[in-house]
N, C-alpha and C positions, 0 to 999 in steps of 0.2 A: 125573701131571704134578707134578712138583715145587714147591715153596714158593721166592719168591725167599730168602726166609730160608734154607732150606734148599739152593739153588745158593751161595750163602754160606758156607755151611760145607765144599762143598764145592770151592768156590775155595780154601777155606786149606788145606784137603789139598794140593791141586794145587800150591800155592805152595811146601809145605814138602816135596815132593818133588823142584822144578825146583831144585837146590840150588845150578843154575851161574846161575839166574836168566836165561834166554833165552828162558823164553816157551813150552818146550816142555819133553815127560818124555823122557828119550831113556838109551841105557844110559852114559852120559858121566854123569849126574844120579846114576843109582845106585850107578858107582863112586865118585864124592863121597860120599851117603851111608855108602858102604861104609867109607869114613876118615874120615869124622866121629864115626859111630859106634863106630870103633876108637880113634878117640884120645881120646871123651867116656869110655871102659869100661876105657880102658890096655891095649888090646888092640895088640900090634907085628904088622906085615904077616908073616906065615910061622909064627905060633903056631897051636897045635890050635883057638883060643878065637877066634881072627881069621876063621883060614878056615870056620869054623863060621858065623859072621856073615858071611861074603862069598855062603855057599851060602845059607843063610837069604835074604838078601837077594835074591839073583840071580833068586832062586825067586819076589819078589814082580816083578821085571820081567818076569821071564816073566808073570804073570798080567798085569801093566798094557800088554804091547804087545797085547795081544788086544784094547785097545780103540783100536789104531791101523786106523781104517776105511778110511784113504787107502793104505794099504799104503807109507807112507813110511820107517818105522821110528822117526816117531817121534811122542808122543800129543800134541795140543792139547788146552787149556781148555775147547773146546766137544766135542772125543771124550769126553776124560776122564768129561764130565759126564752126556754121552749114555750111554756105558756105563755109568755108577754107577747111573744112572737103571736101568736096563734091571734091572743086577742087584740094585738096591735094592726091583725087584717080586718078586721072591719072597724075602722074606721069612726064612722058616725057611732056606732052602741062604743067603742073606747073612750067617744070624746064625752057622750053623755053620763058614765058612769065618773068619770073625770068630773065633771059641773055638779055633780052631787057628792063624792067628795072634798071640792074644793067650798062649796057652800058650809059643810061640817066643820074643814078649816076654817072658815073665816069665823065660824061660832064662836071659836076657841080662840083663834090669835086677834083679832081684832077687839082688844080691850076697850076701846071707846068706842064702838057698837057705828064706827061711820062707815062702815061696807069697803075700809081701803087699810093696806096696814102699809103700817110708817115703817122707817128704819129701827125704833128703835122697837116695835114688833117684831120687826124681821129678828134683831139680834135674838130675841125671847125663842122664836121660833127654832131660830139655828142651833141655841143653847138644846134645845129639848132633844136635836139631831145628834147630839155631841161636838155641834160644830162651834169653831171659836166668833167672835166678835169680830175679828178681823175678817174672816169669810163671809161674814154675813154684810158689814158696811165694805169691803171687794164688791158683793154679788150687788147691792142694794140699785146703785146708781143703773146697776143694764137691766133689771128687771122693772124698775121705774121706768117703762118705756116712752113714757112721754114729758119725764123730769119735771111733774107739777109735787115730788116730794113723798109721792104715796102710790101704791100698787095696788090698783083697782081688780075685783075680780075679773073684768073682759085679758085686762093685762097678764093678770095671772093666769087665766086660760090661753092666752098667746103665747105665753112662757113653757106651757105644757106643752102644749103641740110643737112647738120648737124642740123641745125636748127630748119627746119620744119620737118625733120624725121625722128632728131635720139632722141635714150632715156638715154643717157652718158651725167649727169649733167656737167661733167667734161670734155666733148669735145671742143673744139679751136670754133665750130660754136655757143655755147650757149653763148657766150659772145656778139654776134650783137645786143642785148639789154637785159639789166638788167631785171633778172626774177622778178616777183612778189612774195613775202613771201607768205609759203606755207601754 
């Protein structure tokens, strides 16, 4: 059973994928994501580097309607959560679906191809979330957890795990996106 704290944080998932804001994930929400994230990365609709991120993408809706239980097409706050719940019990297959996720991430946000994104990726990144500048150099310095200037992927999967399974408001991984007021 989950922590309210940790339904928490996964409300702000859920939030920062409904990108039309209606209350539900539906594939209307990902083709938004899809051009936000193209025009946070300078990405034009019909480049190799666009459709690259449309397929990337595409590929997580596929995984998020499989937690539409009503067979509607499309996910609610209480699916979403039931599902994460489900998959957040085993553990090892959550953290390695996570490492191949965060791998696809780093395709895309690490612009200079060094396996580590700077602050000013991170802002690129947050931009593409909706989130401002200022959230993203807030988050920078705790998810830089070892303050050599850059978030290496092992960091960033420490960040993850913190994220979906710890309950330390105040740890380095609750910063990967802004909680919702409680």
């Amino acid at each position: 059973m989950l922590s309210e704290f940790r339904r928490r944080k996964l409300s702000a998932g859920f939030r920062e994928l409904d990108v039309n804001g209606d209350g539900y994930l539906g594939r209307a929400d990902i083709e938004l994501l899809i051009e936000n994230h193209g025009a946070a990365y300078g990405y034009s609709a019909g480049t190799p580097e666009y459709e690259e991120l449309a397929h990337r993408t595409m590929a997580v809706w596929d995984q998020l309607k499989q937690l539409d239980s009503d067979d509607d097409g499309l996910v609610t706050l209480d699916e979403y959560v039931a599902g994460f719940e489900k998959f957040l019990s085993d553990h090892d297959a959550f953290m390695d679906s996570m490492s191949a996720l965060v791998d696809a991430f780093y395709s895309v946000a690490d612009r200079n191809k060094d396996g580590r994104i700077t602050e000013d990726e991170l802002i690129i990144h947050f931009r593409a979330w909706n989130h401002s500048e200022e959230q993203a150099r807030e988050a920078f310095p705790r998810l830089d957890r070892n303050g050599n200037g850059a978030i290496s992927k092992e960091e960033w999967m420490a960040n993850l795990h913190e994220y979906y399974f710890g309950e330390d408001p105040e740890a380095p991984g609750t910063w990967l996106a802004p909680l919702p007021a409680e």
